[in-house]
N, C-alpha and C positions, 0 to 999 in steps of 0.2 A: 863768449865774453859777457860778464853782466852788463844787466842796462842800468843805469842810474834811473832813480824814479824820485819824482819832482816834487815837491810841497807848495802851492801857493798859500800864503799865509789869506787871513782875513783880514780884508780893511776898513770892518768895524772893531771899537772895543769890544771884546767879548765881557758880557752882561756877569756882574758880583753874583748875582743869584740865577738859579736853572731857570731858562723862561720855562713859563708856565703853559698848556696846553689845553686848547678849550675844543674838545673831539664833539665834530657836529654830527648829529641825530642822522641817522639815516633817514629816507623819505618809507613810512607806513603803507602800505597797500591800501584803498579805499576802494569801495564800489565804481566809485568814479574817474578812478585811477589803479583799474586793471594790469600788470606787469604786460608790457605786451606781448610775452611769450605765452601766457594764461589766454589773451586774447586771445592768438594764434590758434589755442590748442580749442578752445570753444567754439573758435569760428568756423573751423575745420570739422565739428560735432553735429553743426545746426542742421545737416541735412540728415544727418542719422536721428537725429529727434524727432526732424520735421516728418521722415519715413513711420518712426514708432508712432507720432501723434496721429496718423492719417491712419493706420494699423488699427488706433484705438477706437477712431471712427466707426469704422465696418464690425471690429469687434462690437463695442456699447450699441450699433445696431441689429447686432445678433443675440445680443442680450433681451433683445425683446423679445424674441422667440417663443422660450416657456409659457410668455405674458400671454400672448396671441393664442399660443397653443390649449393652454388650460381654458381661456374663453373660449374660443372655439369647440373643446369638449364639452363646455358644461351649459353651454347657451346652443351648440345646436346639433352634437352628436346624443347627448343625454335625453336632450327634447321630441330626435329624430327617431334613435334607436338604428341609427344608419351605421352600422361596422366597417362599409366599404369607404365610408368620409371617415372614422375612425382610423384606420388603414392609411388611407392617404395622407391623412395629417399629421400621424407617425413618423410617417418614411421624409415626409418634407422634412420636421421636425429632425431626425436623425440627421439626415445629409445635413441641414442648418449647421450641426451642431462637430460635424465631421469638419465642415469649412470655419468656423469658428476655432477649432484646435490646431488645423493649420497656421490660423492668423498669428493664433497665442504661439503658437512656435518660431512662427517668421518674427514678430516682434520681439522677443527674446533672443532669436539668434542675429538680429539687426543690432541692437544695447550691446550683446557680448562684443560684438567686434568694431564698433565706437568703442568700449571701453577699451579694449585691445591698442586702439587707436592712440587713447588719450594717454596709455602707459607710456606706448612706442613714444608719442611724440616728446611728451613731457617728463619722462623718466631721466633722459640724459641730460634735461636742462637743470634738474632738479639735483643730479648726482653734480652737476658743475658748482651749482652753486653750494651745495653741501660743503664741495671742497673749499670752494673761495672763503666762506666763512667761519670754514675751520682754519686756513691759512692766515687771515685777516685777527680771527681771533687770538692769534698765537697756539692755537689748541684748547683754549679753554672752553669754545662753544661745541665741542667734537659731537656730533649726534647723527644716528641713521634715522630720527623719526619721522622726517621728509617722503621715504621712501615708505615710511608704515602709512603716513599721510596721503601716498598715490595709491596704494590698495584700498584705503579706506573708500575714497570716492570712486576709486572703479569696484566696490565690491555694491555701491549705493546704488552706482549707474545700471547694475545687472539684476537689483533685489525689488522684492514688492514695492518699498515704497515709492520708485519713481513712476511705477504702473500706479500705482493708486492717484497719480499726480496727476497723471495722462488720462486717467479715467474722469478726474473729479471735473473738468469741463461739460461733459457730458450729462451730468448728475441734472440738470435741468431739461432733460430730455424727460427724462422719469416721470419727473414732477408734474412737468407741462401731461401726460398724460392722465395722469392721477386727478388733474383737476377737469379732465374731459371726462374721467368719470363720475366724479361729484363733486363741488367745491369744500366739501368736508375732509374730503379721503385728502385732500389735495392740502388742505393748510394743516392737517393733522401730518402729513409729511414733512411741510415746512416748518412747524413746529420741530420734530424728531431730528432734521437737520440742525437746527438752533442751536438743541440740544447738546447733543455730538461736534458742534463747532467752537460751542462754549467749553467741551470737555479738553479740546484739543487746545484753546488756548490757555486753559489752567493747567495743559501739560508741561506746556514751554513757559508758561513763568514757574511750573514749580520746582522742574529740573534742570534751567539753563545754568543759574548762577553752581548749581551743585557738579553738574558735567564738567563743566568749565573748570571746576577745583580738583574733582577726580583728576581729571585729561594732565595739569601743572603739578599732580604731587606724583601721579603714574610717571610721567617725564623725568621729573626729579630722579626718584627713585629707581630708574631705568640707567640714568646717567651716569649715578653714585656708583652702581653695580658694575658697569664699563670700568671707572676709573676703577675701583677697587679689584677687578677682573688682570687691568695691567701690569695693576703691582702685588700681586697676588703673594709672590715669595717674601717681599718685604713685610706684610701683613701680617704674614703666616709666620716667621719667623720671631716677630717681634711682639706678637701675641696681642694684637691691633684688632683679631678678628672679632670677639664676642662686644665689645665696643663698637664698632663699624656694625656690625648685624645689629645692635638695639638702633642705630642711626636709619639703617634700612628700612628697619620695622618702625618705626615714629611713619616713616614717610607713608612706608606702603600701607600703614595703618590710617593714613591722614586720607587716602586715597580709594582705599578699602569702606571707612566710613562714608564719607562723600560718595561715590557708589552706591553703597547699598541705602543712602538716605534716598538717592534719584532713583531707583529701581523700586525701590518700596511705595515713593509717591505716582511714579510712572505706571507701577502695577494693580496699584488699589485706582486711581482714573480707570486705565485698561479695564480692569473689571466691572468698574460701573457702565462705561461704556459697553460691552457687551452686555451687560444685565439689560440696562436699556433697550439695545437694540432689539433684544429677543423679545423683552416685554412691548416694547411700541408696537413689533410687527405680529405679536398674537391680538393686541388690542384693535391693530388697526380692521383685523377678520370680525372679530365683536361688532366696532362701527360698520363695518361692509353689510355684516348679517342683518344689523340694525335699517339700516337704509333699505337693504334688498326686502326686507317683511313690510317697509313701507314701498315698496313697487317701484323705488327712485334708482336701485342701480338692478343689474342682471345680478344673477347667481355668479357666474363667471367673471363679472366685474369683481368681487368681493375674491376671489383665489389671485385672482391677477395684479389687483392693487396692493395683497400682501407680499406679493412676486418682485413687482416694482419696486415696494418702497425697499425689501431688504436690497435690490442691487442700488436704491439711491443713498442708500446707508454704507454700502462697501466700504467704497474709496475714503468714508471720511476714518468708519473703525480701521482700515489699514495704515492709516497716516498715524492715527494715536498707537498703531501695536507698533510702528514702525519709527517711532520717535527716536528714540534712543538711537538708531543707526542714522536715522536724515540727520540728526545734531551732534552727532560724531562725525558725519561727510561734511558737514557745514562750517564745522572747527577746522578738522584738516583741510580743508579749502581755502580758507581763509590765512592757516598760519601755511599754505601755500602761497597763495598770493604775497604774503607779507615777504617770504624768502624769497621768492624772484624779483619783487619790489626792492630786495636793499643789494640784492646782488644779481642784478640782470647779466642777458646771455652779452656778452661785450661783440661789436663788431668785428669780423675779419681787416685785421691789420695789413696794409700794404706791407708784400714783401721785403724784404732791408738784403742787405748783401751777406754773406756771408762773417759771422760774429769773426772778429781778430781779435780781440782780448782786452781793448785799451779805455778804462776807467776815470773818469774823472768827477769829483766830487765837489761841490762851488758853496760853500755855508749852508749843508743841507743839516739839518733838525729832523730826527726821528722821534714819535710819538708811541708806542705800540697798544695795542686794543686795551682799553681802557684806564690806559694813563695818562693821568693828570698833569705830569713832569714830562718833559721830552727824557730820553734814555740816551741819543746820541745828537751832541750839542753842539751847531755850528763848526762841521765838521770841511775842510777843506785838502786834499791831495790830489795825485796823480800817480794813477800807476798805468803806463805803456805795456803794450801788447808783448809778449813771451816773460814780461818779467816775473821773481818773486818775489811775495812782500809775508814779512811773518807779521803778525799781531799778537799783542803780548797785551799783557793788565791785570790789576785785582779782579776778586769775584765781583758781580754786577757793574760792572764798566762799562760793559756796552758793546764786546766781544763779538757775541754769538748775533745781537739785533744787525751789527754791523755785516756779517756773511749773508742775513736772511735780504738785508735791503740789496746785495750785492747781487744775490739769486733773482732778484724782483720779486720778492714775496712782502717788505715793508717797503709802501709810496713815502718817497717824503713829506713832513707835512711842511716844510719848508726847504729852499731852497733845491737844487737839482741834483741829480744821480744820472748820468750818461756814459753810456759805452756806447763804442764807437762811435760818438760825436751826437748819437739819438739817444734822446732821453729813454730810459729802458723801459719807462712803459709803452713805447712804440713798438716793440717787438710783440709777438707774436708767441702764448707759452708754450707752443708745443717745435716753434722754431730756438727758441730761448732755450729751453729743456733740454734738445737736443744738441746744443754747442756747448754745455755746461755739465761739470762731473760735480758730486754732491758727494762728500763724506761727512754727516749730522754726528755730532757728540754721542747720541743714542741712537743706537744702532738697531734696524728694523729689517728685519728680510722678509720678506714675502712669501706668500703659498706656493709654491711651484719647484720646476727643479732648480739646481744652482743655473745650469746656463742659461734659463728666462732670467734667472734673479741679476745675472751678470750683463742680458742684452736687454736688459730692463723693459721686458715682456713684450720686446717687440720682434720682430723676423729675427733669429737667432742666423745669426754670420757668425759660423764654427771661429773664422779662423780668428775675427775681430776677439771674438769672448777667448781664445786661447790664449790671445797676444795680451790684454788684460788682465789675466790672471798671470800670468808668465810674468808681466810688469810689476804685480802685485804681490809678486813671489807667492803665492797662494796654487801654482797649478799643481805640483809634487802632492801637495795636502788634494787638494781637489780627487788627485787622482786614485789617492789611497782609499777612498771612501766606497761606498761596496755599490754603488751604482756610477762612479766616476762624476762625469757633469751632467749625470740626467739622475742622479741621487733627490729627492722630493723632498722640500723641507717641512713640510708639515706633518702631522700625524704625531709619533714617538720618537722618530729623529730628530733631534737637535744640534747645533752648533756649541763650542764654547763659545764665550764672547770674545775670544782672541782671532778663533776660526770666524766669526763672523763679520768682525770688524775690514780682516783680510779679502773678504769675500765681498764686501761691501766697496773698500777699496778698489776692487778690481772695475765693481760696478762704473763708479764712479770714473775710470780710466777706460771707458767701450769708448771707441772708434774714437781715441784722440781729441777728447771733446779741447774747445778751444780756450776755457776756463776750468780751473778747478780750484772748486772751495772746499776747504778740509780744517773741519772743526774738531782740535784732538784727536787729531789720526791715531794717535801710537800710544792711547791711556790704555786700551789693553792688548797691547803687544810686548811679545818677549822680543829677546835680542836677534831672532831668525827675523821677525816682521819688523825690526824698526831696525834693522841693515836693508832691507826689502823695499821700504818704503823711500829710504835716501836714495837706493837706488833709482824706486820709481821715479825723485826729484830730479835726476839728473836728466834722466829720460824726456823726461815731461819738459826739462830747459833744453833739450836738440830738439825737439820738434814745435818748440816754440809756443807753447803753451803759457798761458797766464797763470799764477800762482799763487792764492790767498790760504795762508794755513795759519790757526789758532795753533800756540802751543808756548811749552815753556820750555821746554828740550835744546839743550842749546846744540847738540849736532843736527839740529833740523835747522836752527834759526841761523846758524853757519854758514847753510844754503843757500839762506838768500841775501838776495840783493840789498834790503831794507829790512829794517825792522821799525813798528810803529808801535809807541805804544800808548793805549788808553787809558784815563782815568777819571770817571765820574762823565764818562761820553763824551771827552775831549778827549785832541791830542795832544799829550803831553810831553811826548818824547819824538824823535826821529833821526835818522842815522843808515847807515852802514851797520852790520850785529856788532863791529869791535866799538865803534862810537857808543853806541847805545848802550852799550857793556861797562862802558867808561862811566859812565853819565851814573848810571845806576851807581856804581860802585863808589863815586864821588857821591853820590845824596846819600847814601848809606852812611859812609863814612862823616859825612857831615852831620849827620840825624846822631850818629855814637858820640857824636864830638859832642852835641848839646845837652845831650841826656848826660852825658860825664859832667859835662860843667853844672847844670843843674843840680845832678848830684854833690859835686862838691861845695855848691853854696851853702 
């Protein structure tokens, strides 16, 4: 028996004009306001760093080695003419340098698996919110560069430049030596440093603002090629492409120049920078030799000072060769931060009972990602659990926004949206997802075979995905296909979109979900699938299912119990289908009556 489903009217007037919508800012990531899942994932790193820092200790201690070792030769093996302290000082020297290679390999394989770390941790929070903000956006922020954004900084975490980071602490160890062998050798280092630090900070003003426009037209340009990727046969057919490729090329050529503008100033610094360094530490043997003819250092001072300064020089030339990768981990860190900042990992929702289907909506006002106008206005019904309600309306009404809030994918920005008596953002989306069948206008199947596609990739229950396709009159089709339900859809196989639509449908009907929304079910079905799917209606009213379907079809709208219909993101109409049927047919006929009379004036 049908249910009658309720309309509480509003008991405000509803506003002459669309109120207006003023969408607040999401909160920016700042240093000082870390997402706290970015915390998390740091906090969880600091012993792995603290291990590599301590690593780099004993290494930058081993690095004095050679120092020691060339003084040693030339202040008291050369003096001596002793081969058996020659000898010894070798094999010290060797093993030093055996346990030194160790360190560099433990400290390397400690960063791999921090990074390892930082992926595991923060890759799934990152894929969340990927989605949340493609869902929020309606599709229009759709981007995977999040996840280029966590290689970027685990490719940082594993490469020279965070050793040359770990190193440059130590760089006054050098120093401090150099001035125990002369105060000359020693500011003539500190100088060479100055140098080199001055070099490194006209790297980062010459290249940031230029990265930073690279990194936004590469993005661009990345995005355009998705979208145009989608619609590939519309493009192609309509001869859209050699237009769209000069649009590609502006971008990627905006991108390409910013680029090679940072690469070209990054490389000519780089360059001087090693010219320097090579020249300081041949110059600095000159000063050594100088000192040493006046009796103030050893001979062996002067090999060892030039030993020294190039390891005090390292870590800074590996920062400037390494620029370009620290300020690309830097950026994607940061537009990581900023993404988990506006869409954080949301808490664990107390569990609810089991979804029964019963909707009620109280003067709620839909806004969607970045409109100015609300799209559904001051919206007020009821629909009880197993019923159906068709939705009907012009194009941009408010149709489709109206199914996405019903899924919980639009919050109201006013008023509330509750199923079974909790507001729906109280559920939980993977409890939500699961009582809820989804049939979208544009129809998407997934990589896999049909029966993932039909138990929508989770533990395949033969007998659930049979009964689903059976309801969806799609199994006979199903079974004709040269792999049956483990047929793969990706590769050269394809669907029609009538086969797909069917196939989708079924989805949407696994394990009896306790709601289904079905936006244009039957726009590409023939007369096998849109008898198939009245069927499935019938079905779907004995086991007491909720029922929201988009459509103009009037043997579907027949169906149900209600029809609503929208206009301009109200509701405009409401009824029984033969009332509604009436109504229409009276404003038509009224709309001919005025138009005749106007005419005849």
């Amino acid at each position: 028996m049908k249910q009658p489903i309720s309309v509480f009217p509003s008991t405000r007037s509803t506003p002459a004009e669309p109120p207006t919508v003023t969408t607040k800012a999401r909160p920016t990531a700042t240093p000082a306001a870390t997402p706290p899942a970015l915390r998390a994932v740091i906090s969880a790193s600091r012993s792995a760093i603290a291990s590599a820092a301590l690593f780099s200790l004993f290494l930058n201690l081993l690095m004095l080695v050679p120092s020691i070792y060339m003084l040693q030769v030339y202040d008291r093996v050369l003096s001596t003419g002793s081969v058996p302290t020659l000898l010894m000082l070798t094999l010290i020297t060797t093993f030093m340098f055996i346990i030194f290679g160790g360190l560099e390999w433990l400290r390397a394989q400690v960063m791999i698996v921090a990074s390892m770390r930082f992926d595991a941790a923060l890759g799934p929070k990152v894929h969340d919110a990927i989605f949340n903000r493609t869902i929020a956006s309606s599709g229009r922020r759709a981007s995977a560069q999040p996840l280029e954004d966590i290689d970027r900084v685990r490719q940082f975490v594993t490469g020279p430049g965070l050793f040359a980071l770990l190193d440059a602490p130590w760089v006054p160890i050098y120093v401090g030596l150099m001035f125990v062998f002369h105060s000359w050798v020693g500011w003539a280092a500190v100088f060479s440093m100055l140098v080199l630090a001055g070099l490194t900070v006209w790297t980062e003003l010459a290249t940031h603002q230029l990265l930073q426009e690279a990194n936004r037209s590469s993005i661009a340009a990345n995005q355009q090629t998705a979208s145009h990727l989608r619609n590939a046969e519309v493009i192609t057919a309509m001869g859209m492409l050699p237009k769209l490729r000069e649009r590609w090329l502006r971008d990627r050529s905006s991108a390409l120049t910013a680029q090679h503008r940072a690469s070209a100033r990054a490389g000519l610094i780089a360059a001087l920078s090693k010219t320097y360094r090579l020249t300081s530490q041949s110059l600095i043997l000159g000063l050594g030799a100088y000192l040493a003819i006046r009796r103030e250092i050893s001979p062996g001072m002067v090999i060892a000072g030039s030993i020294l300064l190039g390891r005090a020089l390292a870590p800074i030339d590996q920062l400037i060769g390494s620029w370009r990768t620290m300020t690309g981990a830097r950026t994607a860190y940061q537009r990581l931060a900023e993404l988990l900042a506006e869409y954080p990992e949301l808490p664990e929702a107390m569990p609810l009972p089991p979804v029964r289907g019963e909707y009620e909506l109280d003067k709620m006002v839909i806004a969607p990602f970045g409109a100015r106008m609300a799209v559904i206005k001051d919206l007020t019904f009821k629909i009880p659990a197993g019923s159906q309600l068709g939705v009907i309306g012009p194009s941009a009404a408010g149709k489709s926004t109206l199914l996405r809030s019903l899924l919980g994918l639009n919050r109201p920005h006013s008023g509330t949206l509750r199923l079974d008596g909790a507001e729906i953002s109280q559920y939980s989306r993977a409890a939500l997802g699961g009582a809820i069948g989804y049939l979208p206008q544009d129809v998407e199947l997934l990589d896999g075979s049909i029966s993932d596609n039909i138990a929508r990739f989770g533990d395949v229950d033969p007998e659930a995905v049979v009964r689903a396709a059976r309801r969806a009159g799609v199994h006979e089709m199903i079974l004709a296909l040269p792999e049956g339900y483990e047929t793969r859809l990706e590769g050269n196989f394809t669907l029609s979109a009538g086969q797909r639509q069917r196939v989708a449908l079924a989805r949407a009907l696994y394990r009896d979900p306790a709601v289904v929304i079905l936006d244009e079910p039957n726009s590409n079905l023939d007369e096998a699938g849109s008898a198939a799917l009245l069927k499935a209606l019938d079905e779907l009213r004995e086991i007491g299912s909720t029922v929201v379907i988009v459509t103009h079809r009037n043997g579907v709208l027949e169906k149900a119990d209600a029809v609503l219909l929208l206009v301009d993101g109200k509701l405009a109409l409401y009824g029984t289908p033969a009332q509604v049927s009436a109504s229409l047919m009276q404003r038509r006929s009224a709309q001919a009556g005025t138009k005749m009379a106007a005419g005849g004036a």
